[in-house]
C-alpha positions as MATLAB code, in Angstrom:
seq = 'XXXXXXXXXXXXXXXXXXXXXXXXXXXXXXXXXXXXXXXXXXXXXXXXXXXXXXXXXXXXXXXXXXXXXXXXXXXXXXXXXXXXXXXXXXXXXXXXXXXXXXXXXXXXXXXXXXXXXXXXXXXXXXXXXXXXXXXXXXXXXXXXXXXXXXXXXXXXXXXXXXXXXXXXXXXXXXXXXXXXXXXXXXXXXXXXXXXXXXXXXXXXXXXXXXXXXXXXXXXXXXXXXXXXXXXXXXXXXXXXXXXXXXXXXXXXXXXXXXXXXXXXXXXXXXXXXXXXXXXXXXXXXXXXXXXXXXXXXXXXXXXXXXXXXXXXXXXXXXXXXXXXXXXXXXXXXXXXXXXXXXXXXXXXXXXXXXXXXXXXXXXXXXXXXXXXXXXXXXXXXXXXXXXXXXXX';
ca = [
       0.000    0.000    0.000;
       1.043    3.378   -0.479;
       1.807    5.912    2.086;
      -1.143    8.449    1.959;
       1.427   11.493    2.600;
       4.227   10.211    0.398;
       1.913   10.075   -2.155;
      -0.105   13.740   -1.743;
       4.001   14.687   -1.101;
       4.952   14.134   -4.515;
       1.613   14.904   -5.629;
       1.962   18.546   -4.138;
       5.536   18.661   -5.626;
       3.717   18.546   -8.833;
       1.381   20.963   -8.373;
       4.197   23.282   -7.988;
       6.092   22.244  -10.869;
       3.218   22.382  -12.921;
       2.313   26.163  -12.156;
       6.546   26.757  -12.054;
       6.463   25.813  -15.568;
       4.113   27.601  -17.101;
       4.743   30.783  -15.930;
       8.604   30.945  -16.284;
       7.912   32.064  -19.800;
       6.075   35.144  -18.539;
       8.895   36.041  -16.458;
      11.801   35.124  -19.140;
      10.098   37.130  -21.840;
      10.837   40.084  -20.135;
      14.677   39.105  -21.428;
      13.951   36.856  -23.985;
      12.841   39.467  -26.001;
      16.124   42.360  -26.562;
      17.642   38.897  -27.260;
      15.465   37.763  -29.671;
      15.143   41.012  -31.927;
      10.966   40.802  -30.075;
       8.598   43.261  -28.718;
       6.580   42.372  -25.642;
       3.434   42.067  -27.608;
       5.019   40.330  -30.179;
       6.717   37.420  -28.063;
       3.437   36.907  -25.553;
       1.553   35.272  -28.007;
       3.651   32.265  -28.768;
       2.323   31.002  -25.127;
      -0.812   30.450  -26.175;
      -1.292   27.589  -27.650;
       0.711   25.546  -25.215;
      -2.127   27.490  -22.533;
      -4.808   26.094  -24.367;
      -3.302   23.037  -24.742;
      -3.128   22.795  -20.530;
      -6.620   22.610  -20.499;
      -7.965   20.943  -23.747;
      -5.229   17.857  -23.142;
      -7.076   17.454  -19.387;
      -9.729   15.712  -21.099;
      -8.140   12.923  -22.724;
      -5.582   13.069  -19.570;
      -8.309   12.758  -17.530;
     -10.048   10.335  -18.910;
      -6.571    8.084  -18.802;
      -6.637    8.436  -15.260;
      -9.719    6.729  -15.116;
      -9.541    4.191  -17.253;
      -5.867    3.233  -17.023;
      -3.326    4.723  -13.873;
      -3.231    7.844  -12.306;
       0.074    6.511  -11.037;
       1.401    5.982  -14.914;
       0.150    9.190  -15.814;
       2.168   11.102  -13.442;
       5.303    9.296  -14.409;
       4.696   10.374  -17.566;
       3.640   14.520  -16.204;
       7.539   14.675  -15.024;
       9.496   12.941  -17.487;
       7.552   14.850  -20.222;
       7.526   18.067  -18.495;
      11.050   18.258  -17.749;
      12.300   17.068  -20.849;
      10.032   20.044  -22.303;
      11.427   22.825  -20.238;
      15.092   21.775  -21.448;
      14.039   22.154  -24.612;
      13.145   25.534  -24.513;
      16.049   26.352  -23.182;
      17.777   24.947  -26.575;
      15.487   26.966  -29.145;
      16.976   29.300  -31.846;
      14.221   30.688  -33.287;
      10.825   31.627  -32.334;
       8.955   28.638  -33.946;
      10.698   26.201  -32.408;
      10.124   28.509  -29.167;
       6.221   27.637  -29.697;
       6.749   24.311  -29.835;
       8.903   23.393  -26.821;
       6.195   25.728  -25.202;
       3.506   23.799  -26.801;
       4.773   20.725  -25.328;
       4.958   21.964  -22.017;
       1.056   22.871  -22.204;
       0.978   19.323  -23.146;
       3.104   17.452  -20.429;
       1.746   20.028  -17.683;
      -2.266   19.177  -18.697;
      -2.065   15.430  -17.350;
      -1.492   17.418  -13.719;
      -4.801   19.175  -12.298;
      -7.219   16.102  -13.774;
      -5.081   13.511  -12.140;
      -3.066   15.118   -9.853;
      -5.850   16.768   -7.912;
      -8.252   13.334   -8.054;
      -5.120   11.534   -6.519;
      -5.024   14.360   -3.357;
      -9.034   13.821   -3.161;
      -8.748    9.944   -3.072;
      -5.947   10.398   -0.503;
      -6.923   13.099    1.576;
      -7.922   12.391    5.534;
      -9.468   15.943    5.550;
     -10.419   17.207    1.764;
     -10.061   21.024    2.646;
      -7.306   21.428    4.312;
      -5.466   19.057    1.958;
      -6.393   20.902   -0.881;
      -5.409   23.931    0.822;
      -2.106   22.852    1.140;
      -1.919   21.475   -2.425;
      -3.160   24.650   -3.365;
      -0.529   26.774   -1.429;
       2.236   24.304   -3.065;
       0.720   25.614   -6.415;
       0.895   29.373   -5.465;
       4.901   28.808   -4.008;
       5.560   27.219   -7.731;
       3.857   30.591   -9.642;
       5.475   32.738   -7.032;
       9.019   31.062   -7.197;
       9.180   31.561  -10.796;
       8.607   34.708  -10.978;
      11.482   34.972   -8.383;
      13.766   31.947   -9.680;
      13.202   33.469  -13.089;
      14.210   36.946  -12.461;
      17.357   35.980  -10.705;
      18.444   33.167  -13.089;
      17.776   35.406  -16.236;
      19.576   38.217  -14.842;
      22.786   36.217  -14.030;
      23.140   33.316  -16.135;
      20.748   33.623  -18.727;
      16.888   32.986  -19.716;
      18.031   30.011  -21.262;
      19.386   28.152  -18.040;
      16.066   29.686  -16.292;
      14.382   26.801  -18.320;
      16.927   24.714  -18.394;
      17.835   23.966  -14.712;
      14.048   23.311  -13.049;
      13.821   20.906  -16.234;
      16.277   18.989  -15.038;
      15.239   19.134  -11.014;
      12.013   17.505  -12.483;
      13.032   15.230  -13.995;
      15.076   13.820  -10.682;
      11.902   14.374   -8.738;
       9.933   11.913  -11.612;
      12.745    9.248  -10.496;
      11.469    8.897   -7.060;
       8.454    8.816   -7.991;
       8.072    6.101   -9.946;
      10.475    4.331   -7.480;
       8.493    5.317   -4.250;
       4.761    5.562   -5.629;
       3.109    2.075   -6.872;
      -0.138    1.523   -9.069;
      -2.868    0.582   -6.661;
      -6.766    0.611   -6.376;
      -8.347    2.974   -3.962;
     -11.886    2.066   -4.478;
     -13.878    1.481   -1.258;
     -11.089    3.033    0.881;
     -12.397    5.678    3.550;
     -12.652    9.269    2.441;
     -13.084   12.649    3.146;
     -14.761   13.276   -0.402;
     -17.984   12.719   -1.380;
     -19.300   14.296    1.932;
     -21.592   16.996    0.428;
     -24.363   16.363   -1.393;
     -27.399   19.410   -2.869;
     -31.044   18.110   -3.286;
     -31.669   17.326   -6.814;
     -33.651   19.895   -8.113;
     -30.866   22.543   -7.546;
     -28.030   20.200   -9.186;
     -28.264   22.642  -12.336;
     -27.466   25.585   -9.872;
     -23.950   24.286   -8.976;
     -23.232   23.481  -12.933;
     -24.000   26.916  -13.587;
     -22.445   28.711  -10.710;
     -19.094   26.336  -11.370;
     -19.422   27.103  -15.280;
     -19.525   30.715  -14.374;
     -17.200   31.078  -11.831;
     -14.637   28.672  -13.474;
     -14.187   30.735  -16.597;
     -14.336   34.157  -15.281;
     -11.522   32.800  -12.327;
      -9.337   31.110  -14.614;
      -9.761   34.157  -17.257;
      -8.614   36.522  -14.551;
      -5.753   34.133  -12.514;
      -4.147   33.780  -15.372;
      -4.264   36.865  -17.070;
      -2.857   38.365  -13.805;
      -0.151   35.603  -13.247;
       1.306   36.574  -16.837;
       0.930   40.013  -16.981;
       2.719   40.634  -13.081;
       6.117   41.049  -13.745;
       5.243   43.590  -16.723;
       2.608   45.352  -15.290;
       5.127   44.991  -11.894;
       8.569   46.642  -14.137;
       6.138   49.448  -15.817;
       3.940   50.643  -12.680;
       7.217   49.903   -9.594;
      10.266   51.794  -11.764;
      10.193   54.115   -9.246;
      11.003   51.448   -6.347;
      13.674   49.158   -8.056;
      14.282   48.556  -12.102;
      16.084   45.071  -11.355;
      14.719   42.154  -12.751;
      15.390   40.089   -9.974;
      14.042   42.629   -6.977;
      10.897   42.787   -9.249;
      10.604   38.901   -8.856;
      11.540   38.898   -5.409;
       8.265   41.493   -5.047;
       6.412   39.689   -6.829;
       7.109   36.199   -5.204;
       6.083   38.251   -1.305;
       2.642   38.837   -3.644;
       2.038   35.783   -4.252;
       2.823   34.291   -0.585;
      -0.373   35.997    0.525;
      -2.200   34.042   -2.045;
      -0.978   30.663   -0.847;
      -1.604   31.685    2.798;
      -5.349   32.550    1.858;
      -5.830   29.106    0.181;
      -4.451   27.678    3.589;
      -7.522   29.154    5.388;
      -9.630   29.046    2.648;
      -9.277   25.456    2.819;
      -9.624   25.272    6.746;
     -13.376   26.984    6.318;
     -14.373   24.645    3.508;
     -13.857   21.591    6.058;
     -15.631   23.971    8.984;
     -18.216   25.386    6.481;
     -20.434   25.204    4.037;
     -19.077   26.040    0.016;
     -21.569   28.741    0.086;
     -20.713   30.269    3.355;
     -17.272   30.486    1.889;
     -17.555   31.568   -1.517;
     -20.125   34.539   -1.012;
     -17.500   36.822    0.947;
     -14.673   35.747   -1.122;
     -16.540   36.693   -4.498;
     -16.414   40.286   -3.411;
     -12.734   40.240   -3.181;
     -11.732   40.744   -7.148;
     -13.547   43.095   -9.161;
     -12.916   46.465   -6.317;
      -9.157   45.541   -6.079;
      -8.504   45.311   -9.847;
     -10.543   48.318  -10.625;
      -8.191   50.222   -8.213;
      -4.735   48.557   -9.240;
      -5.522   50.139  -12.700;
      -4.252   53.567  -12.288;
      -2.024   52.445   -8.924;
       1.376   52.514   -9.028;
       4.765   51.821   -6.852;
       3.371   50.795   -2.633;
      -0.213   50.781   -3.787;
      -0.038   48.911   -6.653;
       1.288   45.983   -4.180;
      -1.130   46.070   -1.788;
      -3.710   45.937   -4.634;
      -1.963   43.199   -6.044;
      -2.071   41.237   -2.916;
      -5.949   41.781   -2.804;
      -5.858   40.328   -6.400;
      -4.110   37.529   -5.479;
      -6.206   36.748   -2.272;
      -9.224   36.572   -3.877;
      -8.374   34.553   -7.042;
      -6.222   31.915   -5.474;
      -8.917   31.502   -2.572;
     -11.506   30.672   -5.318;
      -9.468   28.299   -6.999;
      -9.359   26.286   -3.902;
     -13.220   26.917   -3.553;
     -14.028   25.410   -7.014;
     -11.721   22.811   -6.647;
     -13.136   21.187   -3.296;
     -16.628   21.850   -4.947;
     -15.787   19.008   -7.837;
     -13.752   16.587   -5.185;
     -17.171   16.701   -2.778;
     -19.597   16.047   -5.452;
     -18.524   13.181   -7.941;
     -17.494    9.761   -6.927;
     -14.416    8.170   -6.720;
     -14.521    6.396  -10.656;
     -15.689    9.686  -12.080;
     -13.277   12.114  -10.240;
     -10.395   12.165  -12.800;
     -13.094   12.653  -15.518;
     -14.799   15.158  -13.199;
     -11.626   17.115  -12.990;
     -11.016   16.913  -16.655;
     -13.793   18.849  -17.793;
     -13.879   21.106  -15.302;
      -9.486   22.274  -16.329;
     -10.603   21.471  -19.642;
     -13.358   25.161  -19.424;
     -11.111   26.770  -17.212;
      -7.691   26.284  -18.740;
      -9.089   26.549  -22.381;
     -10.547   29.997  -21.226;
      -7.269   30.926  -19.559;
      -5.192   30.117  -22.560;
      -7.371   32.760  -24.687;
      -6.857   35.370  -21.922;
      -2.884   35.504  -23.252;
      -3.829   37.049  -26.428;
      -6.471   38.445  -24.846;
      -3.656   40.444  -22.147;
      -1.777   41.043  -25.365;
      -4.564   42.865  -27.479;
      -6.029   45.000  -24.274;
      -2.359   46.204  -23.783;
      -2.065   47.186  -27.107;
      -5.361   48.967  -27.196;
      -5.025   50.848  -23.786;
      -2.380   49.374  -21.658;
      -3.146   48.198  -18.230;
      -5.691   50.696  -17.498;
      -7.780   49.175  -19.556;
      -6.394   45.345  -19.398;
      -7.211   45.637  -15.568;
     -10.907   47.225  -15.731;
     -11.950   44.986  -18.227;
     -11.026   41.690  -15.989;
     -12.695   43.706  -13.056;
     -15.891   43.692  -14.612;
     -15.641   39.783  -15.294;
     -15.088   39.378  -12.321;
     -18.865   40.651  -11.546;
     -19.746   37.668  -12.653;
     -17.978   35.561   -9.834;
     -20.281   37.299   -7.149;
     -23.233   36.323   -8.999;
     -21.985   32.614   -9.183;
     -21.408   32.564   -5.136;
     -25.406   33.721   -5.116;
     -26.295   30.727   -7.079;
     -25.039   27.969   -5.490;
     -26.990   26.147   -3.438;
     -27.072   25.278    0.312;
     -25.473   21.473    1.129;
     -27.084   18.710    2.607;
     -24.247   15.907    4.139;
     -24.198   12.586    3.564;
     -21.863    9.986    4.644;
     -18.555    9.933    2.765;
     -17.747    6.729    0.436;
     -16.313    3.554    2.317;
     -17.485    5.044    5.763;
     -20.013    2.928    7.956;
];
């Protein structure tokens, strides 16, 4: 048998890989571009097709999980991944730069299907797990912003994609060493607990739907365009790459600290109790961080942060408490597969509203998405508990 937190360990070590990966690009480009002979807005948009891959590959990844091994799949999530990330670090020219990121968008979709049904089929308590897989995300999109910064500013962009490739790829080893294939069917579990009367089923499809897209829209719009909108609006404060990631990074630790509690309250509350205050978080503290600069401009950010990480966590435990154990893979799939298809448009999307009125206008249009995300917290139903799978 496997060891539940040797398994969520490596699981969580994932998690952060998988969000490390796909953002180093938004911190390298920065660099990548004086070297390159590339504008900003030029560069940006070969990252989105390997964004849309991350979340249209989650369906067939997910569906693997199901039907063949989670455990396989993740073998295959850090050889694949790591392997992509060197070769990005190897491109000479900007098509083959699409590619390698391509591939990573690839590799790094197998993750939140499987990856987060493994943490829900192993987790003793589901919300404060996923809390804690959730902050282990956060640390890998705030570390490369850091990581980034310093590596590209004193050994190269290249080597920024060249090194955590390799880490991975060590980290895949003891995986497949440590971690064995094994059936956790009719195993106690903290999933499954929640339950909402029939009738009002279609409410949490819709409220998910609608708070997926407009979350994942706005997280990753604001996870690319940081360090930008960070070396335009905090020139005042420092001009240094790496200080900027270091700033950034101490943004993005409030984030993984609010999907710690967030996921604390989900296992003392209900979904609804905690989803209505946090929905109000988003659209005020982007509206303001459009014109903000320099001190405020942080603090704004950190509201921004706050309020989309703790929703991730919020839609995530809402798919691992209401789908079984044989469907949860698939369950997962579907729902990365809106909300990562959706985020990969909002990189062209970042690119176009910068080129038609900067961040002003980048910023207020995501605030009034984010309208939206209140509206979904009013929808969703109360729960009604029910014993969890495999109890007695």
């Amino acid at each position: 048998m496997n060891s539940p937190a040797r398994v969520i360990g490596f699981v969580n070590a994932a998690h952060f890989i998988d969000h490390y990966s796909m953002l180093i690009f938004a911190a390298a480009v920065i660099v990548m571009g004086p070297a390159l002979g590339m504008a900003y807005s030029e560069l940006l948009p070969y990252a989105t097709p390997g964004f849309i891959a991350f979340g249209a590959g989650s369906l067939l990844t997910g569906w693997l999980g199901d039907r063949w091994s989670r455990r396989h799949m993740m073998a295959i999530y850090f050889a694949g991944i790591g392997v992509s990330m060197i070769a990005v670090g190897l491109v000479q020219t900007p098509l083959q730069l699409g590619a390698a990121l391509l591939s990573i968008g690839l590799f790094a979709s197998i993750y939140h299907p499987v990856g987060t049904a493994m943490i829900v089929s192993y987790a003793d308590r589901l919300g404060r797990e996923m809390g804690l897989n959730g902050v282990w995300g956060n640390l890998g999109v705030a570390s490369s912003a850091l990581v980034t910064g310093v590596v590209g500013q004193f050994l190269g962009w290249r080597w920024a994609f060249i090194i955590p490739g390799i880490v991975t790829i060590l980290i895949g080893v003891g995986f497949i060493r440590m971690v064995v294939h094994e059936d956790r069917s009719g195993v106690k579990q903290a999933a499954a607990q929640a339950r909402v009367a029939k009738n009002d089923m279609w409410r949490v499809v819709v409220a998910l739907l609608i708070v997926v897209i407009a979350i994942s829209t706005t997280f990753n719009a604001v996870t690319v365009a940081l360090p930008k909108l960070f070396a335009e609006r905090l020139s005042d404060l420092t001009k240094s790459p790496a200080l900027l990631g270091v700033i950034a990074a101490c943004v993005y630790v409030f984030g993984a600290m609010t999907q710690y509690t967030i996921g604390k309250l989900i296992d003392r509350h209900s979904l609804k109790a905690v989803s209505l205050p946090l929905s109000f978080m988003l659209a005020p503290f982007l509206y303001l961080a459009a014109t903000l600069s320099n001190l405020p401009l942080i603090l704004a950010s950190i509201g921004i942060v706050m309020g989309a990480f703790g929703q991730v966590t919020v839609n995530d435990a809402m798919v691992g408490k209401y789908t079984s154990e044989e469907w949860r893979s698939r369950a997962y799939a579907v729902r990365y597969f809106v909300g990562f298809t959706a985020a990969g448009a909002s990189v062209g999307l970042v690119a176009w509203l910068y080129q038609q009125g900067g961040f002003v206008t980048m910023l207020h249009a995501f605030a009034g998405l984010c309208l939206l995300v209140i509206a979904a917290a009013i929808i969703l139903p109360a729960e009604i508990k029910v014993p969890a799978a495999g109890t007695n």
